[in-house]
N, C-alpha and C positions, 0 to 999 in steps of 0.2 A: 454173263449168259443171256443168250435172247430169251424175254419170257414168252414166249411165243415158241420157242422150239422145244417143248415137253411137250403140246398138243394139248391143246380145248379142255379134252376129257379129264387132264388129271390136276386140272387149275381149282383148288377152295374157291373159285371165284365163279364158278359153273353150281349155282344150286336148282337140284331139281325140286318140280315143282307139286302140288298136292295129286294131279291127275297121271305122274308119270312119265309123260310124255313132254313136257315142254321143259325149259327151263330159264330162270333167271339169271341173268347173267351180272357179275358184278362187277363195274372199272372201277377202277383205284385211284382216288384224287391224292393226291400227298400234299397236309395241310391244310385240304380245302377248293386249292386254287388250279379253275381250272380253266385255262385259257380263250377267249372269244371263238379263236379260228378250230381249237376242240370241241368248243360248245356244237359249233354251225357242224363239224365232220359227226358227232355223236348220234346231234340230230337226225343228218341223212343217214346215217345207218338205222335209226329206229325205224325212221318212216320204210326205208327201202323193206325191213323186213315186219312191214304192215301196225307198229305198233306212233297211237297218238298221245304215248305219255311217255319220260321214265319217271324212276321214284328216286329221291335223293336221302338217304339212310343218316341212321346218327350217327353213324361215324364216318361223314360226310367223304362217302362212296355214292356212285351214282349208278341205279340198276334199271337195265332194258328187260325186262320181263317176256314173257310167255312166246319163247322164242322152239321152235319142236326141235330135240335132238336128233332129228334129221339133218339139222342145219347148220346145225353145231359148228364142222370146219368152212362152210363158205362164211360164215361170220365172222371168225376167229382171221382169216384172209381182211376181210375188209376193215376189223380195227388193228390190227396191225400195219395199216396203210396209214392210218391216220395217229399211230403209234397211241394207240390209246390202250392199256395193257390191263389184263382179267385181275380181279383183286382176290386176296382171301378170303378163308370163311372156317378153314380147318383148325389143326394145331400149329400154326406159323405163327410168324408176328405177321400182322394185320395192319388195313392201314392205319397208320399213322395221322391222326388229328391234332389241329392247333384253332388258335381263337385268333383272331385279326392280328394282336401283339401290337408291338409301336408303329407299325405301318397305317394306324388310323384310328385306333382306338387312347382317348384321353386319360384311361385309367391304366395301362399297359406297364410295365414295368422294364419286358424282355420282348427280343426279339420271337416272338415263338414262331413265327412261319417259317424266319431261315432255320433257327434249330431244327422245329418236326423234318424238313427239307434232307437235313444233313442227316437224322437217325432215319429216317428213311429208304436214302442213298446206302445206308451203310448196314442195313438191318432189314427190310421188308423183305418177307417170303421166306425168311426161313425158317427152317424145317422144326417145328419143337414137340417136346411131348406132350405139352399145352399149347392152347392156346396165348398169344401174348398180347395184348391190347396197350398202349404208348399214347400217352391224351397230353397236349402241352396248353398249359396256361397263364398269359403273359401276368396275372395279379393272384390272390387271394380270393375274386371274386370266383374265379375258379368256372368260366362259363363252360368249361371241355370237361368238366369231373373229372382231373384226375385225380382224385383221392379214390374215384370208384372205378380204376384202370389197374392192373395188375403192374405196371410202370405210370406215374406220375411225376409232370417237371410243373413245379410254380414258378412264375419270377414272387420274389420278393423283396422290398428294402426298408432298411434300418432311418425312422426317421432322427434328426440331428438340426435343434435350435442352434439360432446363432447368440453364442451367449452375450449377452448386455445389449442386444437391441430388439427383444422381442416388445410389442405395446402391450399383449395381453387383452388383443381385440377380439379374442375368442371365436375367431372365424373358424378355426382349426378342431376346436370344441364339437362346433356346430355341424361338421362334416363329417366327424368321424363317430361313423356305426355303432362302434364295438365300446364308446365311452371311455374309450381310453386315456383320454387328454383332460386334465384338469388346470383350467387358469388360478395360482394362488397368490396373490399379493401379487398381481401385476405380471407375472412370470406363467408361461404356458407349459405343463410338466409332462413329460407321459410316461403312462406306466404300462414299463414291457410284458410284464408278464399278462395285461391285458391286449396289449398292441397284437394285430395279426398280420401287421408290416405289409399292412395293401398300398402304402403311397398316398391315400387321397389327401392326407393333411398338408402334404408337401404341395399336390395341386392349387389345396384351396388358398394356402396363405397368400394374403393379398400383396405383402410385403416381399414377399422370397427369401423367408427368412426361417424358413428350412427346408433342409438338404436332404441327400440320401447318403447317409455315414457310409452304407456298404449296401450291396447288390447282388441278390445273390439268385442258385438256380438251388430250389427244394424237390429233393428227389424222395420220393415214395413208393410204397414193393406191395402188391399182396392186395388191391382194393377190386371189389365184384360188386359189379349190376345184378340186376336180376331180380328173382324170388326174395332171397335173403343177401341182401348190400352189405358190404363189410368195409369201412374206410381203412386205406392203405398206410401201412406202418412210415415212419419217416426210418430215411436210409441213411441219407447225409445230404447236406449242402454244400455248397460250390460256387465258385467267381467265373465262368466260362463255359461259354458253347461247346467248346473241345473236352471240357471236364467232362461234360455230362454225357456227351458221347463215348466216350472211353468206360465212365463207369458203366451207362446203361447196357453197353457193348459187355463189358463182365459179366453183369447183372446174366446178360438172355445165354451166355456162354456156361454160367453154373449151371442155371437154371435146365440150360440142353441137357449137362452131365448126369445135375444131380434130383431133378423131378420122375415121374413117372404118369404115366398117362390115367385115364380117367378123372382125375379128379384137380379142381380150378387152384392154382398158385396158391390164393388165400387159405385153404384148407391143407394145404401142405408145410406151409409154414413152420411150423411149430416141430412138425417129425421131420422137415431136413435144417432142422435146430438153425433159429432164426438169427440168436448172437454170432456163430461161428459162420452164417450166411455171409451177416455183415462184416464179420472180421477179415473174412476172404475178398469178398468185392474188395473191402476199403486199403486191404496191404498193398502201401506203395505208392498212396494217394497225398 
């Protein structure tokens, strides 16, 4: 469907503003990334309709502000020229946010741009009784919060010494945060249930003399910003960009059925009974 052909008026990405009259307009960056030759067309559209700033939101959407609902559809004409499309702001899923991921960032785990990219593609805008908020994070360091998104994807990995050649130079010690690693008698150990499998130890070892056992994408339901933040339950984990697509794709399809409006995922939880939530996304998996 063109997002352009519902009309200005009925886009979540049109919010009015304190005086009535004007409004903010919101484009939708998917991941973040938004093109030079969009940057430069963004621009002339702000300036053309008088404004010398936009604002870039935390959920790295970019809004042309105080634009009068007079104007509404000659503007809605001029970024659909430069395909630049209105974002949410209602009950839909929203955009979609990611952190740089392995495209540049040294602590990355997962691809998160092309993931946010694909649940994007295959999920923004539509229509729910909630709000849906989709935050990806390529480690543990978790810089997109999704634990505080009502969908959350981590990469994470399982770190894995190589047995009989580690020195026990405790670089790996020294790196990791969470004190998980203890060198004993020469040998470097770690303890999972303290591990929070962010990767750095695999980075730091000077030797490369650990691995990533396994790779995986942590899927989380149920987590709110705001007044009162609630971190998001875990749903399940998974080896693929297409997994979490699928699941998260179930996820926003229960969630259409069996939510009801007013009130935030996290607060519903529990009365649309969270185990048999999970047992239904997960049948099949």
């Amino acid at each position: 469907m063109n997002e352009f052909c519902q009309g200005i008026h009925t886009s979540g990405g049109v919010i009015t503003e304190k005086d009535g009259k004007h409004c903010t307009l919101r484009i939708r960056v998917p991941a973040g990334v938004l093109s030079v030759e969009k940057m430069r067309g963004l621009a002339d559209v702000a300036e053309k309709y008088g404004q010398e700033n936009v604002h870039l939101t935390t959920r790295q959407a970019l809004e042309i502000s105080h634009i009068h609902n007079s104007m509404l559809e000659e503007i809605e004409k001029d970024l659909a020229l430069i395909n630049a499309p209105i974002g949410s702001e209602r009950d839909e899923v929203v955009n979609i946010v990611a952190c740089p991921g392995t495209d540049r960032c040294k602590f990355a785990n997962i691809d998160s741009i092309s993931l946010a990219k694909k649940l994007d593609h295959k999920l923004f805008g539509k229509s729910m009784p909630v709000k849906m908020r989709i935050s990806v994070s390529a480690c543990p360091y978790a810089c997109t919060s999704p634990v505080l998104n009502e969908v959350g994807i981590t990469g994470v990995v399982t770190p894995l010494r190589t047995p009989g050649l580690c020195t026990g130079c405790g670089s790996c010690t020294e790196y990791c945060k969470e004190e998980a690693i203890k060198v004993r008698q020469g040998i470097a150990e770690v303890d999972h249930d303290v591990c929070i499998r962010c990767g750095v130890c695999i980075e730091s070892c000077p030797f490369d003399l650990i691995s990533a056992s396994e790779r995986g994408y942590l899927i989380t339901v149920g987590g709110k910003r705001g007044r009162h933040p609630k971190i998001g339950r875990e749903l399940v984990e998974v080896n693929t960009e297409d997994e979490v697509v699928d699941i998260v794709d179930r996820l926003v399809y229960y969630v259409y059925r069996r939510a009801w409006s007013g009130r935030l995922l996290c607060d519903q939880l529990d009365d649309i009974q969270f185990d048999e939530f999970k047992q239904e996304i997960l049948s099949g998996v």
